[in-house]
N, C-alpha and C positions, 0 to 999 in steps of 0.2 A: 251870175254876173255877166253882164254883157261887153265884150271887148269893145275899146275906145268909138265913138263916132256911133254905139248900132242904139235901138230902143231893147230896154231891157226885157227881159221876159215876162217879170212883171205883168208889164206896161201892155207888151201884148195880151195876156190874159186878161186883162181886165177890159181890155178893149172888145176882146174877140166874144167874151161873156155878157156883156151887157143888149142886151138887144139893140136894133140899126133904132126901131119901131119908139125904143124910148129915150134917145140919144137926139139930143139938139142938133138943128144946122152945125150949128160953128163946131160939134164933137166931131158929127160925121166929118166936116173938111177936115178938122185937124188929124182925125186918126188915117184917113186916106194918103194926105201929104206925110205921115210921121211912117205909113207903111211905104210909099213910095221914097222917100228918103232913106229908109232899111233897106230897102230892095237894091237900091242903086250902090248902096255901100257896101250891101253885102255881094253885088257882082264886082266889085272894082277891088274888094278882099282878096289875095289869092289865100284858096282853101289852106296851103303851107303854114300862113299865118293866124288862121283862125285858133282859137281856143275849143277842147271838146265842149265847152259846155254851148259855144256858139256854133258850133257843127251839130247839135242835134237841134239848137233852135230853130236852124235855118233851116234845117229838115222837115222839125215839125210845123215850122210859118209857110211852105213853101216857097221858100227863098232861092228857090232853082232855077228862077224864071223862064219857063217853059211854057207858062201863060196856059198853069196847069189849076186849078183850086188846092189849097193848103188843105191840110188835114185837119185843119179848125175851123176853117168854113165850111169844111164836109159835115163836120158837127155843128156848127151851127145851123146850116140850114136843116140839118136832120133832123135838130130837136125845134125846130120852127122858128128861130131866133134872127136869122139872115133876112136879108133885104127879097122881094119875090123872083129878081134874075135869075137866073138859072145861067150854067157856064156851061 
């Protein structure tokens, strides 16, 4: 369960699983804005407050903001599912 304000984990799995390739315009904005809206909440979180279950989410989303690739787009693009950018 995701603490108050974040997207659930869920939410991000099923986003991160679906290919970019088979996902509508209007999916792609909305899961960009729903991960940038994560991202921001979860830097304005102090870590103090977070929940473990949201400390490994944020872990595994790359919610560190280091403007590093998350560990789920490492797997997506691994298994060919990611958009052709490369980070």
């Amino acid at each position: 369960m995701a603490d108050t304000g974040r997207q659930s984990m869920t939410d991000k799995a099923a986003s991160t699983m679906k290919p970019d390739s088979q996902k509508s315009m209007t999916e792609q904005v909305g899961d960009k804005m729903k991960g940038m809206s994560d991202s921001v909440a979860s830097t304005l979180q102090p870590q103090s407050e977070k929940s473990t279950t949201q400390k490994v989410g944020d872990s595994m989303s790359g919610n560190s903001n280091e403007g590093q690739e998350s560990l789920m787009e490492k797997a997506k693009h691994a298994t060919g599912m990611g958009d052709s950018e490369t980070k």
